[in-house]
DSSP file (Angstrom, degrees, kcal/mol; ACC not computed):
  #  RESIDUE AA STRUCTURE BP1 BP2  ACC     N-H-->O    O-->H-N    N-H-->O    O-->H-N    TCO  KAPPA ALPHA  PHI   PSI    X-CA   Y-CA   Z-CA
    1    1 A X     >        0   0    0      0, 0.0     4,-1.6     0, 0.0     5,-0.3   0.000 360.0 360.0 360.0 -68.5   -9.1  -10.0  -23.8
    2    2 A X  H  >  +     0   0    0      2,-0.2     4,-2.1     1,-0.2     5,-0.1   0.747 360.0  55.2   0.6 -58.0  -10.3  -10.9  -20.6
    3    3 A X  H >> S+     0   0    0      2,-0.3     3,-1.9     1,-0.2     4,-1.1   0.963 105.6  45.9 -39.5 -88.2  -10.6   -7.3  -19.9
    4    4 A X  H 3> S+     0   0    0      1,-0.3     4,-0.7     2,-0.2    -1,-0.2   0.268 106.8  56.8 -49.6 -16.1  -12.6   -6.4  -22.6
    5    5 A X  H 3X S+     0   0    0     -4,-1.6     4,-3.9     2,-0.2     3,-0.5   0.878 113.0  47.1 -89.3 -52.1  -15.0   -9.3  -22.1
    6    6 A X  H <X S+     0   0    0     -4,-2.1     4,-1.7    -3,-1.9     5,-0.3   0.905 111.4  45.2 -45.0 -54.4  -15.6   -8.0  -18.5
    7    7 A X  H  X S+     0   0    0     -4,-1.1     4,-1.2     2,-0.2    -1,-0.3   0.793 110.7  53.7 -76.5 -36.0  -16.0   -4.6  -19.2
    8    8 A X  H >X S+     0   0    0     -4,-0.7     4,-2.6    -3,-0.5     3,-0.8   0.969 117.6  48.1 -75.2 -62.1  -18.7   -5.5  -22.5
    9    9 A X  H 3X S+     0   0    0     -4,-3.9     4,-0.8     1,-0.3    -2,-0.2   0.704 103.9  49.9 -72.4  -9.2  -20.4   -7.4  -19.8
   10   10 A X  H 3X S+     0   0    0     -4,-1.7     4,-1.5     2,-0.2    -1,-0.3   0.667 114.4  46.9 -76.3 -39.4  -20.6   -5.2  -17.2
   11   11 A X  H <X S+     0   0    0     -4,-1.2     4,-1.4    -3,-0.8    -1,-0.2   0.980 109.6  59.0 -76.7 -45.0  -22.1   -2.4  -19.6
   12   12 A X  H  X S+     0   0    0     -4,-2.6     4,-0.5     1,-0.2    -2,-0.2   0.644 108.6  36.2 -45.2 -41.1  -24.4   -4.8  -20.8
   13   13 A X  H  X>S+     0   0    0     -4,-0.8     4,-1.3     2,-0.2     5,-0.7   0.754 115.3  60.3 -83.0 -45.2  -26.2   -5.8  -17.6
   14   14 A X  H  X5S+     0   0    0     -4,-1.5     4,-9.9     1,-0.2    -2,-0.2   0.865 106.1  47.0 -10.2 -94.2  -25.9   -2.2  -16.6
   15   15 A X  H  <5S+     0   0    0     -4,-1.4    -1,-0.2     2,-0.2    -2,-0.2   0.558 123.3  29.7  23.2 -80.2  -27.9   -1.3  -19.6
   16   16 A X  H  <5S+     0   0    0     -4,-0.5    -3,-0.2    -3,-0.3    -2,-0.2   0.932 134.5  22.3 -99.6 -70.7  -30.6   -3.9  -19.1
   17   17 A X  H  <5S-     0   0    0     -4,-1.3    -3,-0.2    -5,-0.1    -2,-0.2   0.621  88.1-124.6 -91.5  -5.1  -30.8   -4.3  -15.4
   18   18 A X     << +     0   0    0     -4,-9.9     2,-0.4    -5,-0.7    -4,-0.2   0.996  64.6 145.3  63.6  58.5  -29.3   -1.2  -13.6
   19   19 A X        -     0   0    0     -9,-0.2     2,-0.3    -5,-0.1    -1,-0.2  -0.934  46.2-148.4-144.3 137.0  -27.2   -3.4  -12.0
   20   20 A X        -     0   0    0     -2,-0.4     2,-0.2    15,-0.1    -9,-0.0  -0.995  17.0-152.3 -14.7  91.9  -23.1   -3.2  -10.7
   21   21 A X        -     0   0    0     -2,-0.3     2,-0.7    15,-0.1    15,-0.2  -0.638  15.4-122.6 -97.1 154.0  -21.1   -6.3  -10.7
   22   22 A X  E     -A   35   0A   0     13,-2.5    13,-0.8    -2,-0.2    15,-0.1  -0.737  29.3-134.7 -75.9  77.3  -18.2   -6.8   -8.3
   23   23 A X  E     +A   34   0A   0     -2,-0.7     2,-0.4    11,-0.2    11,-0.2  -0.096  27.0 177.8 -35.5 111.9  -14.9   -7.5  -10.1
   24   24 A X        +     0   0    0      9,-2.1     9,-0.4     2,-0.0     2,-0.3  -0.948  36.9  21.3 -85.9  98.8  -12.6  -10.1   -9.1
   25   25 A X  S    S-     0   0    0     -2,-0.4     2,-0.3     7,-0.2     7,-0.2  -0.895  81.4 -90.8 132.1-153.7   -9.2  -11.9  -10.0
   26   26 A X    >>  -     0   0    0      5,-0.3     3,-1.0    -2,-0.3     4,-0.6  -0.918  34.7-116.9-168.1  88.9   -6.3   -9.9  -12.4
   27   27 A X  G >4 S+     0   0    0     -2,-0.3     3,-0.7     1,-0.2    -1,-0.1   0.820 110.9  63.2  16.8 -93.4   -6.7  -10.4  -16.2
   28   28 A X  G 34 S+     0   0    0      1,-0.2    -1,-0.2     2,-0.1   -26,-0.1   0.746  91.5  67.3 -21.8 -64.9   -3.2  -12.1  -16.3
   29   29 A X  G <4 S-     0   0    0     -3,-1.0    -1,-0.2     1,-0.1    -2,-0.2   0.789 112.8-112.8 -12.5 -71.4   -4.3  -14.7  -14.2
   30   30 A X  S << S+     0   0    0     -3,-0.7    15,-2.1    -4,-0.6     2,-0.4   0.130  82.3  56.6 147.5 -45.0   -6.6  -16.1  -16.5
   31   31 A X        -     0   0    0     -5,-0.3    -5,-0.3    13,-0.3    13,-0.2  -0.968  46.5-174.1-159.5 151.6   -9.9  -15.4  -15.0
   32   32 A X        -     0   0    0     11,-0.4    11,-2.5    -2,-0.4     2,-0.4  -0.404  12.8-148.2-111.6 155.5  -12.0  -12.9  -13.8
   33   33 A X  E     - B   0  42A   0     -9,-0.4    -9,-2.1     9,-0.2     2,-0.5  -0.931   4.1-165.8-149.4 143.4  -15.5  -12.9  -11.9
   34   34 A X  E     -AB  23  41A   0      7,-2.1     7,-0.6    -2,-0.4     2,-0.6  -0.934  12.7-156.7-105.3 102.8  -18.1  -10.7  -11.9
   35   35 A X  E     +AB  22  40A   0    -13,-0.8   -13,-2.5    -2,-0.5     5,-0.2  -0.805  23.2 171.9-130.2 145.1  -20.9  -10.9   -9.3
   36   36 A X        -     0   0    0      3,-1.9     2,-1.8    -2,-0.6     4,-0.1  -0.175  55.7-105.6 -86.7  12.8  -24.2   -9.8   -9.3
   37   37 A X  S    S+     0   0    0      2,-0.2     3,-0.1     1,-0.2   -16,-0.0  -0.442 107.0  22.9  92.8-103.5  -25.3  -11.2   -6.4
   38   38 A X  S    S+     0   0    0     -2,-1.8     2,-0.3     1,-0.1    -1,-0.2   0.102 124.3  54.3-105.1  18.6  -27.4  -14.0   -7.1
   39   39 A X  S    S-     0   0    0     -5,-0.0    -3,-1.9     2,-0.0     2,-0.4  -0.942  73.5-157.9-165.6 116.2  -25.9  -14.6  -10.6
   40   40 A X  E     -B   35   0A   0     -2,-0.3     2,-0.4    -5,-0.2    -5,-0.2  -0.854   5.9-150.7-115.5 140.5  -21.7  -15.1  -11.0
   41   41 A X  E     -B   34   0A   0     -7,-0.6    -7,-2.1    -2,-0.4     2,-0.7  -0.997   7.8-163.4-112.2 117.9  -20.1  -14.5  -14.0
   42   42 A X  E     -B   33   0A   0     -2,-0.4     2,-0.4    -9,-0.2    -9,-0.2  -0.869   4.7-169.5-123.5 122.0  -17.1  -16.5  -14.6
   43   43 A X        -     0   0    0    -11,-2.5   -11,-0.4    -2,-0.7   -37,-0.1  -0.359  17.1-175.1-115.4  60.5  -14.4  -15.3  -17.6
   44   44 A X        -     0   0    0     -2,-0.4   -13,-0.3   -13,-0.2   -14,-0.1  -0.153  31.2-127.2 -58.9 154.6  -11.9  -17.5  -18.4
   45   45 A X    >>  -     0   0    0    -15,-2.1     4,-1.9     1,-0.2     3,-1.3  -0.566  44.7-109.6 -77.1 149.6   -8.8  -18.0  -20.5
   46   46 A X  H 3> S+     0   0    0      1,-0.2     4,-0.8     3,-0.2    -1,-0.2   0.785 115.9  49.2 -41.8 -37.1   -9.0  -21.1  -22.5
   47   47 A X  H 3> S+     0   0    0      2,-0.2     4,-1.1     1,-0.1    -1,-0.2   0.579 110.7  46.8 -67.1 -11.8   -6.3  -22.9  -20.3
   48   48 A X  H <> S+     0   0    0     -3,-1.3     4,-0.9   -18,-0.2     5,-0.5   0.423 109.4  57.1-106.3 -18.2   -7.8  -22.1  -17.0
   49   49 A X  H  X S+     0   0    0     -4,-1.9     4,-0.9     2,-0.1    -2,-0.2   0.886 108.5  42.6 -79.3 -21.4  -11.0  -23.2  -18.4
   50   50 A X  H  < S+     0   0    0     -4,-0.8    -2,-0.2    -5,-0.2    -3,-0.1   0.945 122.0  48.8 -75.9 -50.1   -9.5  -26.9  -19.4
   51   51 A X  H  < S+     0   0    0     -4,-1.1    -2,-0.1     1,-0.2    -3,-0.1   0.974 118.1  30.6 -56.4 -55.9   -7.8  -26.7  -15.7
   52   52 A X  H  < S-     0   0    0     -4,-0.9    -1,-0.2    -5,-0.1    -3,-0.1   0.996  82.6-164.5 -61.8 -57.9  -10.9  -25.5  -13.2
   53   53 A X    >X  +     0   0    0     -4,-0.9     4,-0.9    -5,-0.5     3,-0.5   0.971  11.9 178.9  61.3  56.2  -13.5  -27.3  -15.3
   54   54 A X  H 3>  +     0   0    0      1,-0.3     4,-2.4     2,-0.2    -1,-0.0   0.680  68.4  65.3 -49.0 -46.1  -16.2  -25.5  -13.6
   55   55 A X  H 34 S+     0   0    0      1,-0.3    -1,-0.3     2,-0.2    -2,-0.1   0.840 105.8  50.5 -70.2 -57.8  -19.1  -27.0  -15.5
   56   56 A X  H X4 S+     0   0    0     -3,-0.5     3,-0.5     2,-0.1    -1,-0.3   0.831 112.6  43.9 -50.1 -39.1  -18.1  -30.4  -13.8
   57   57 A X  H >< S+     0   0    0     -4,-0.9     2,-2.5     1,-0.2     3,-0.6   0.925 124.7  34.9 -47.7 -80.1  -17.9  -28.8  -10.1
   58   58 A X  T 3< S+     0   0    0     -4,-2.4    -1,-0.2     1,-0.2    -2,-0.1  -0.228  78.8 137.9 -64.1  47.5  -21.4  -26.7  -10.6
   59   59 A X  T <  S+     0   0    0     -2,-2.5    -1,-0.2    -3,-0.5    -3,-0.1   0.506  72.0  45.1-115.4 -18.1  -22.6  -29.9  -12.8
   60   60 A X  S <  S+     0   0    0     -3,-0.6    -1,-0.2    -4,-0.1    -2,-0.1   0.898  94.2  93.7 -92.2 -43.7  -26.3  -29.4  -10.7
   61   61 A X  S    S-     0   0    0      1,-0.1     2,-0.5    -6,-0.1    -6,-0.0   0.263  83.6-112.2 -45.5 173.1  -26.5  -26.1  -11.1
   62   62 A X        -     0   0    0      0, 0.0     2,-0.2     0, 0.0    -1,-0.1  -0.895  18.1-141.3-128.5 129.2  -28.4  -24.5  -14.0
   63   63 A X        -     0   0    0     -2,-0.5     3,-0.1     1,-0.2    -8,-0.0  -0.465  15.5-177.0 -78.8 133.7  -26.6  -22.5  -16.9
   64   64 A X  S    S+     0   0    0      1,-0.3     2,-0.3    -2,-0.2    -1,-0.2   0.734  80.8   7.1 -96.5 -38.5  -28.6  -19.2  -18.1
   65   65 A X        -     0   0    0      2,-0.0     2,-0.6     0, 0.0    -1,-0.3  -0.850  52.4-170.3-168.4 103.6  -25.7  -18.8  -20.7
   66   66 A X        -     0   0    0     -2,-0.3     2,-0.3    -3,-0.1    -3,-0.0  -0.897  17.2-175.7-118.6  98.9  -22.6  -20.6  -22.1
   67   67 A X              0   0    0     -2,-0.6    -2,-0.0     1,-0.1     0, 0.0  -0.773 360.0 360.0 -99.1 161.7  -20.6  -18.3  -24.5
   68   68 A X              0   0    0     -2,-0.3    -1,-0.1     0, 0.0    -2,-0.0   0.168 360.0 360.0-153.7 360.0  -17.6  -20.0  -26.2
């Protein structure tokens, strides 16, 4: 699933922005990242998303997009 969510976005920003993201982490695992550069994409499993709780780390930062 993981995968496939990586790979949609990665064609998707292609697509629109001409753009390459750099792949990171192993499916299995749980999560994946994709970065752009100045923009991170973070793809988690629902259980490594209750564990990391990213959105509480990066809690200043500002979210372009929250898919669920």
């Amino acid at each position: 699933m993981l995968n496939a969510l990586a790979e949609a976005v990665e064609e998707k920003v292609h697509q629109r922005y001409h753009l390459h993201g750099h792949l990171e982490g192993i499916a299995s695992s749980g999560w994946l990242l994709l970065d752009y550069g100045d923009v991170i994409v973070h793809l988690f499993s629902p259980d490594q998303r209750r564990y990391y709780q990213l959105e509480n780390l990066w809690s200043n930062g500002r979210v372009l997009l929250r898919l669920q």
